[in-house]
C-alpha positions in Angstrom: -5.4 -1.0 -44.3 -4.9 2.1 -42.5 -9.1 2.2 -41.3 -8.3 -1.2 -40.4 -5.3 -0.3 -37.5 -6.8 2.2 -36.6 -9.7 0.3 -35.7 -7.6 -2.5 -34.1 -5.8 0.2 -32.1 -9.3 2.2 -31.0 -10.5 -1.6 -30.1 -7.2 -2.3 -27.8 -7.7 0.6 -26.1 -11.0 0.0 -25.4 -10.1 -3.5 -24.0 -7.2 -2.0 -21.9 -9.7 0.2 -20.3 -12.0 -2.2 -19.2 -9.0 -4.1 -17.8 -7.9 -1.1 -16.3 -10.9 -0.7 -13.8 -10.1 -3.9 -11.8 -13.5 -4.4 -10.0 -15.4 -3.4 -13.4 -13.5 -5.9 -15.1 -13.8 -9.0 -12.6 -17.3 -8.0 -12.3 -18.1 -8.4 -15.7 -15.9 -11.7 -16.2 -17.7 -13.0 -12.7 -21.1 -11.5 -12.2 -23.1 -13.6 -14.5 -21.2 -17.1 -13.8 -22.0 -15.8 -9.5 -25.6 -15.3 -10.3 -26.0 -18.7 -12.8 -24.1 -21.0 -9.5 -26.8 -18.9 -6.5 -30.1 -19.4 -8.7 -28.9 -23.6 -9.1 -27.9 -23.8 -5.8 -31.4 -21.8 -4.4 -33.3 -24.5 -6.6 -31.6 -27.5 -6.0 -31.5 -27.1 -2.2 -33.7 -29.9 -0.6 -37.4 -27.8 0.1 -39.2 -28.6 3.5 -42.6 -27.3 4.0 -43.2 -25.7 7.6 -47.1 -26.8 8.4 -49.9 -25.9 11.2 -52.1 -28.6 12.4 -54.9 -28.8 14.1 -55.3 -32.7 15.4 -59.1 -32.5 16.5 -57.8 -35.1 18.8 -56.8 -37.5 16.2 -53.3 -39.5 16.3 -51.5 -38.3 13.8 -49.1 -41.2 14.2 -51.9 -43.7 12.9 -53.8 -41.0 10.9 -53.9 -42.5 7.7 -54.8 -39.4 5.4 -51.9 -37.4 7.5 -49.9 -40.5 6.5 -50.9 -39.6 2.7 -49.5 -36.0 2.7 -46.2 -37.1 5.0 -45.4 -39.6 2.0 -45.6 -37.1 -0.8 -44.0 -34.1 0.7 -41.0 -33.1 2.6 -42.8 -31.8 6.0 -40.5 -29.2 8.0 -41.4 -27.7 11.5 -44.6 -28.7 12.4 -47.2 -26.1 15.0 -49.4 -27.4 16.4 -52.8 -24.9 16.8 -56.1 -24.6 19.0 -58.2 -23.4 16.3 -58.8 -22.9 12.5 -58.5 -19.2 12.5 -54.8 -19.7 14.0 -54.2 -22.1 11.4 -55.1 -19.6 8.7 -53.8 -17.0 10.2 -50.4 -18.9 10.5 -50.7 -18.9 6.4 -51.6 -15.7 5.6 -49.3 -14.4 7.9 -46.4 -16.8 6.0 -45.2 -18.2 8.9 -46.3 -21.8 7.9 -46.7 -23.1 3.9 -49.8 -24.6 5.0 -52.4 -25.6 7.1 -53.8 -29.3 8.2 -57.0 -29.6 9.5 -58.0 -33.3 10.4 -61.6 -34.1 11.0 -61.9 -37.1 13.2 -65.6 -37.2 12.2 -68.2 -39.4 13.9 -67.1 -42.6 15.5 -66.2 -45.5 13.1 -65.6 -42.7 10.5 -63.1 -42.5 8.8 -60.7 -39.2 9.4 -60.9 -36.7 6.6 -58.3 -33.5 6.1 -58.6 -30.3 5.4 -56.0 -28.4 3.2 -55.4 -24.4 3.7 -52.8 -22.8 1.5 -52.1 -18.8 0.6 -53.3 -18.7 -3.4 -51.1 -15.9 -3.9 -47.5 -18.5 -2.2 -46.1 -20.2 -5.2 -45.2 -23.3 -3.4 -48.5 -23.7 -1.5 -50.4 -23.4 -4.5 -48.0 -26.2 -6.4 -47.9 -28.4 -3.0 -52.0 -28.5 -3.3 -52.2 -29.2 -7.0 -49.7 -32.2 -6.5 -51.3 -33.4 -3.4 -55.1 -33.4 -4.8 -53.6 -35.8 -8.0 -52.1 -37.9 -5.1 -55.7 -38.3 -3.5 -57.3 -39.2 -6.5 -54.3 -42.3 -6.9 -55.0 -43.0 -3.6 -58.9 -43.2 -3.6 -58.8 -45.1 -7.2 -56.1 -47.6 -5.6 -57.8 -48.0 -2.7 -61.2 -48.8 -4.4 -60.1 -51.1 -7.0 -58.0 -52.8 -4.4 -61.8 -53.2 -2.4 -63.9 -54.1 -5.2 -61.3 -56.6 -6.1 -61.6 -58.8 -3.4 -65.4 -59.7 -4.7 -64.0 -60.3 -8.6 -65.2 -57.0 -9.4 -62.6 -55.1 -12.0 -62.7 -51.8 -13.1 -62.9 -50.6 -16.6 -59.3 -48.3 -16.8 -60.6 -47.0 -19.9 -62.6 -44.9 -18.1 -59.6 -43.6 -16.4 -57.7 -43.3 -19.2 -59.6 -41.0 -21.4 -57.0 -38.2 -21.6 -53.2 -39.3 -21.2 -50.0 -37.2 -20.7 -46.6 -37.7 -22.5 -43.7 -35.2 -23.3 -42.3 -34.7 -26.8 -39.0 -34.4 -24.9 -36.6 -37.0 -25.1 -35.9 -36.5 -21.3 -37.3 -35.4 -18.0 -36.8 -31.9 -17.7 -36.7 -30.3 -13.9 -37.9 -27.0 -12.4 -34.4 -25.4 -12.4 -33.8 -26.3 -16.0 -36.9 -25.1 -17.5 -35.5 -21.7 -16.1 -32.2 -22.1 -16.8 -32.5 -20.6 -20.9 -33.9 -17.6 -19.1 -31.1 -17.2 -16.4 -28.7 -17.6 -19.1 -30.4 -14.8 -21.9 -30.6 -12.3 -18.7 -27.3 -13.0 -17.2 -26.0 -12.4 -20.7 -27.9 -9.4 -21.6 -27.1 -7.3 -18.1 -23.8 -7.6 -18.1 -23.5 -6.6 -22.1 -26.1 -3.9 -21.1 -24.0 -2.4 -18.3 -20.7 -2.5 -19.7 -21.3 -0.7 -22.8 -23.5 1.8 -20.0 -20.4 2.2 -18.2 -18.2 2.3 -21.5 -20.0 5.3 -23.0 -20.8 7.0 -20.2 -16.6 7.2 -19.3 -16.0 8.6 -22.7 -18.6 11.2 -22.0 -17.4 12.2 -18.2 -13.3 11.9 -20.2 -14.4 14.2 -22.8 -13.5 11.4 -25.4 -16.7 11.6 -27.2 -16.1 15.0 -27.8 -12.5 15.1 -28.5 -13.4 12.2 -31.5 -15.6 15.0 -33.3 -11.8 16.8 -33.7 -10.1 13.3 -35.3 -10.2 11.5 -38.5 -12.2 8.7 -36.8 -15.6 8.0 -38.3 -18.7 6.7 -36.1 -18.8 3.2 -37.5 -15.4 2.5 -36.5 -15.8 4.0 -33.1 -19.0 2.2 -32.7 -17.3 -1.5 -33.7 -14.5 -0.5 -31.1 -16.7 -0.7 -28.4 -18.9 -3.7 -29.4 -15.7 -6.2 -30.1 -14.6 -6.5 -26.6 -17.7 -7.1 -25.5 -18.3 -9.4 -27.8 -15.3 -11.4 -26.7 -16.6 -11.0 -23.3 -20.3 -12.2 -23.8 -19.0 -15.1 -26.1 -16.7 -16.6 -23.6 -19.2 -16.1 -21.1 -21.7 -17.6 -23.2 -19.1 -20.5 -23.1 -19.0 -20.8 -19.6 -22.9 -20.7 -18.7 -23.4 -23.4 -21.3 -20.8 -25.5 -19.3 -22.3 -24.7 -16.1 -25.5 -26.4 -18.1 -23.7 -29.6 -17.4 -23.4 -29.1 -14.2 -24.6 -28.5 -11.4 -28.4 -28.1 -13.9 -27.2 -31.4 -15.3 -28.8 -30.5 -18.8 -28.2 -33.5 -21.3 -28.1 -30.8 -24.2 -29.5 -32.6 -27.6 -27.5 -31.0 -30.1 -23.9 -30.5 -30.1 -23.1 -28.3 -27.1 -20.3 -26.3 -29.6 -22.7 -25.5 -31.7 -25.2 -24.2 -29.7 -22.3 -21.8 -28.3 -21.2 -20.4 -32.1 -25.4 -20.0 -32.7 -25.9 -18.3 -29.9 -23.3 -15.5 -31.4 -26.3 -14.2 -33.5 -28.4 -13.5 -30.3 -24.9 -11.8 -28.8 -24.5 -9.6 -31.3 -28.4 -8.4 -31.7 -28.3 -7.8 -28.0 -24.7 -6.1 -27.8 -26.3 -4.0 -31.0 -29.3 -3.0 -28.8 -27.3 -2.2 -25.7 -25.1 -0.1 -27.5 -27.8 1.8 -28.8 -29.6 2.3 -25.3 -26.0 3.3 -23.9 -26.4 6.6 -26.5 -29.1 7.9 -24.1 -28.1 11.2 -22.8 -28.9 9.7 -19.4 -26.9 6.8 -17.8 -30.1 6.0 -15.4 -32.3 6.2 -18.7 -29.9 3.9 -20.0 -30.0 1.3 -16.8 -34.0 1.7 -16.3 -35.0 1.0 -20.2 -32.3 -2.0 -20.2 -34.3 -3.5 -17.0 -37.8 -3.2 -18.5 -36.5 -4.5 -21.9 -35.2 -7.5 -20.0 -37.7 -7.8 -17.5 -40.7 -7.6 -19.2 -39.8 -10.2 -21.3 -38.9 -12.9 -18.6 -42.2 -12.5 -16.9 -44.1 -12.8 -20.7 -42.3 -16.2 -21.4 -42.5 -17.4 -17.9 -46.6 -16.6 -17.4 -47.7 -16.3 -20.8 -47.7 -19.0 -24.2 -46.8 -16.1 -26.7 -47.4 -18.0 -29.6 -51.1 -17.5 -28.8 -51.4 -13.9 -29.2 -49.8 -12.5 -32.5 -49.6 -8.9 -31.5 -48.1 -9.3 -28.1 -45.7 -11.9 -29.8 -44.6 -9.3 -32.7 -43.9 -6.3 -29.7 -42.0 -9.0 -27.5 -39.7 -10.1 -30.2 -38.7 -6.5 -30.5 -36.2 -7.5 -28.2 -33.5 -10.3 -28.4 -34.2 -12.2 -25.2 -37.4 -13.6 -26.3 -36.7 -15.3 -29.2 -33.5 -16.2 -27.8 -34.9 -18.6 -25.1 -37.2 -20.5 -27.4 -34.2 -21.0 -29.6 -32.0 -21.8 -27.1 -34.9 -24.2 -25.1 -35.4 -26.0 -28.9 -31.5 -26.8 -29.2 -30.6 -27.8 -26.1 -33.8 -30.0 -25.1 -35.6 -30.8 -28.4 -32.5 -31.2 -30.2 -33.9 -28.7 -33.3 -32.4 -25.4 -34.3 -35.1 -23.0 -35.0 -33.2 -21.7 -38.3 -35.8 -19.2 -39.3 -35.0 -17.5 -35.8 -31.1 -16.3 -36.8 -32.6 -13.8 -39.4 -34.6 -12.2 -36.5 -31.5 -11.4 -34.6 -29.5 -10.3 -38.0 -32.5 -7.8 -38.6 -32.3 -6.9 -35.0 -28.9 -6.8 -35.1 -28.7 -4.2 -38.2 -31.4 -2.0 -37.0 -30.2 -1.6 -33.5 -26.6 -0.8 -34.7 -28.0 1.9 -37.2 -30.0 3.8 -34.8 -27.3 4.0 -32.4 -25.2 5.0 -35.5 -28.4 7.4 -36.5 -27.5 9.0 -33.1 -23.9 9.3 -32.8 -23.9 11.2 -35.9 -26.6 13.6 -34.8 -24.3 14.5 -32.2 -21.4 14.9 -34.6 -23.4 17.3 -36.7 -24.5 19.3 -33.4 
């Protein structure tokens, strides 16, 4: 009983002094709801694409293949060049998405376009993808339309032979594919930073060393700092999953409450790896190994299909943010909860918290 107060007493005080610190504390509470509102707004803003042109005398106006591109995408400012090379220049340079360059062709032909875009410009690749499936609707619409008009009809078979249809119940958009991530590395920065800035206060107070001299043993310091945080994350968890409903409008699949109480196993295998990366001697150790842990991660999930290379997939799920985001992804738009995922983050859980316990009592022995 007496371990027990003690503990609740070492954990108020904890809490207290995060309160105390009134930008560290809003911080915390806002930061990660901030960031979750910018990214949706950033992706959700209407996209216009600035484009060069280079007419070759042709009337846009009746141009029917410039027609074509103006009803499939949004087109911004338009410039209007002398030559190709100022055209691609225009795109390299990322002054202009991309470049138009009409071919009037000989007389009676009909007037062809030419589309430049910047390989390496996320949108102008993804703008040229979409528009070359547009061409081939329009070219198979427009021929079948012509042979049509002599009772010729085309075989749609041929069309047909590979089809496309999503095992989702619904449509899923840009921003909410991206929204499991936002959510995992909102989560694990501010958990990551707090307990950063937690320890490294008892070290610059002298706390840590003043504990060595009290009857307090290293588990029960080590669960004072993680329960506040855990309060925090959780509620924040809360909030982000909310935010879900709106403004990502996310129709979540299974039971929005209980997608927040699962997500407590990925909170507290991430709190248990923070906490041990906060036991660096270093604060800026700390900060950099939290990034890359998070970072590399994010890029892996968002490039790569893990489940295709064993090794790369058994060094990612190291760390809880990958596993977390196919979990996450399979509850809220699959409506399935990955079960066998919740003993990864219990055994991440347990052998995070005993290195960082591994640790602290090195330094108690020294």
């Amino acid at each position: 009983m007496n371990n027990f107060k003690s503990y609740l007493k070492m954990t108020k005080y904890e809490t207290i002094r995060i309160y105390r610190n009134k930008y560290i504390f809003v911080m915390l509470i806002i930061f990660s709801i901030l960031l979750m509102f910018a990214l949706s707004f950033v992706q959700n803003c209407p996209t216009t694409y600035p484009v060069a042109i280079f007419t070759d005398g042709v009337d846009i106006e009746n141009c029917g293949v410039f027609n074509l591109i103006e009803d499939n995408l949004t087109l911004g400012k338009k410039v209007y060049v002398d030559s190709i090379d100022e055209g691609v220049e225009l795109v390299n340079s990322n002054k202009v998405c991309f470049f138009i360059c009409l071919d009037a062709g000989e007389e009676n032909d009909e007037t062809t376009a030419k589309f430049y875009y910047d390989q390496s410009n996320t949108a102008g690749r993804t703008v040229s993808e979409y528009l070359a499936n547009a061409k081939n609707v329009y070219a198979y619409n427009a021929i079948n339309e012509f042979l049509q008009r002599y009772g010729i009809t085309l075989n749609e078979s041929y069309f047909q032979l590979v089809s496309f249809e999503s095992t989702n119940p619904n449509k899923i958009s840009i921003s909410q594919m991206q929204y499991s991530i936002e959510l995992a590395v909102c989560v694990s920065i501010i958990l990551l930073l707090g307990l950063a800035y937690s320890i490294a206060r008892d070290n610059e107070t002298k706390v840590s060393k003043n504990i060595l001299y009290m009857p307090i043993g290293a588990n029960k310091y080590l669960l004072s700092k993680l329960t506040p945080y855990f309060v925090l994350g959780f509620f924040q968890i809360l909030i982000m999953l909310l935010i879900g409903l709106w403004p990502y409008n996310i129709h979540f699949e299974t039971s929005l409450i209980l997608v927040w109480l699962l997500s407590g196993f990925y909170l507290m295998s991430m709190l248990a790896l923070s906490l041990f990366l906060s036991l660096f001697k270093s604060q800026i150790a700390t900060i950099f190994t939290g990034l890359l842990l998070i970072l590399v991660p994010v890029f892996a999930i968002s490039y790569v299909y893990l489940q295709g290379n064993l090794l790369v997939q058994i060094i990612l799920y190291l760390v809880p943010l990958t596993p977390f985001v196919y979990f996450l992804n399979a509850m809220m738009f699959n409506g399935i909860i990955l079960w066998y995922y919740i003993p990864i983050f219990i055994a991440q859980t347990i052998i995070y918290y005993l290195l960082a316990l591994v640790v602290l009592k090195k330094r108690q022995a020294r």
